[in-house]
N, C-alpha and C positions, 0 to 999 in steps of 0.2 A: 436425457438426464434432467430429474428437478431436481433444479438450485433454489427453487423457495425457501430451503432452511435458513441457507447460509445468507440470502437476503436479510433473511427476517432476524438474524443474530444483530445483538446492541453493539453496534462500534465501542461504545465502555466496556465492553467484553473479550473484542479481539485486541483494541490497545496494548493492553496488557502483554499480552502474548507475544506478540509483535517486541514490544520493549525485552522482555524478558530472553526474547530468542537470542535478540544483539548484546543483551547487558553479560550472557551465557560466555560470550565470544570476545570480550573486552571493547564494546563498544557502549555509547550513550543514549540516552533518552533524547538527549539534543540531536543529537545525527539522523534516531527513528525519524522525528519531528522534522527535521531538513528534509529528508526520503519526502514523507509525507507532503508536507508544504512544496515541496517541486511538483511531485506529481499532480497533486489535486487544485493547488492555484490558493488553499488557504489561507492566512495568515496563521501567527502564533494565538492570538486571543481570540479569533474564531474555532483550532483545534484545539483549545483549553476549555471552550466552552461545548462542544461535540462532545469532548471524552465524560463530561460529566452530565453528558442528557441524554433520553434516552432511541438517539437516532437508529436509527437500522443501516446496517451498513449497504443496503440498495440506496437509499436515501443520501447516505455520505458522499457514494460517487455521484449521486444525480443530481446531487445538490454544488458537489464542485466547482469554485466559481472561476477556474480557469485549467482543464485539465491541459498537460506540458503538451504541446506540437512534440515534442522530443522525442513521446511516449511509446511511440510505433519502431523507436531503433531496438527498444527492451526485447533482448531474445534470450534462447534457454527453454528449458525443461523445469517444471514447476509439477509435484504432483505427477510424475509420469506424463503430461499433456508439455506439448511445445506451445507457449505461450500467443506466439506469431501463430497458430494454427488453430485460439478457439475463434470459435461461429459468434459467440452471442458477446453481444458486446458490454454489457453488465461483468460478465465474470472474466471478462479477459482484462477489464478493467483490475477488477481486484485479485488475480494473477499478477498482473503488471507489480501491483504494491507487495503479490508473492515476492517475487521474484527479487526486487529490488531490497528486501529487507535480507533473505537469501544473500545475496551478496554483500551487504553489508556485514553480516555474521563468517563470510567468509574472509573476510579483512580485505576486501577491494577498496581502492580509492576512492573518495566522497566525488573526483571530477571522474572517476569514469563509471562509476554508479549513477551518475548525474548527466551522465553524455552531453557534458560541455566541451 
């Protein structure tokens, strides 16, 4: 399978989306942004500044300046694919932040979306 598209898509582009899926479900932009900032090690003024350039979302995760140890407990079916079961480690990457916003719109708990 090529994933060069979904690489090559502007993180200002799936933001949106992502917010939009949770805001769908009674959730926040703060909460996307928590998901976010756990998984990928950002801060808030560093993903304030991401959403409005025009990074690629290969880039977003390879640029991630601490992705969670935690990350590897995230399981589930995302897209038909079990998350724990892709190959390449770029899009399992960004499964992981599937999944995790997935849950979030399901109304699961910030601590056990967070696997604290």
């Amino acid at each position: 399978m090529n994933n060069d598209k979904v690489y090559q898509m502007h993180f200002s582009k799936i933001y949106p989306l992502l917010v939009n899926k949770a805001l769908k479900k009674g959730r926040t932009q703060s909460e996307v942004d928590e998901v976010i900032r756990w998984l990928t090690g950002y801060d808030q003024a560093a993903l304030d500044t991401i959403r409005e350039s025009d990074m690629d979302y290969a880039a977003f995760f390879q640029n991630a300046p601490a992705l969670n140890p935690n990350r590897n407990l995230i399981k589930g079916v995302v897209c038909g694919v079990r998350v724990e079961e892709i190959e390449e480690p770029l899009m399992r990457e960004i499964r992981y932040l599937d999944k995790l916003i997935d849950e979030l719109a399901k109304g699961k708990a910030m601590e056990k979306i967070l696997r604290r």
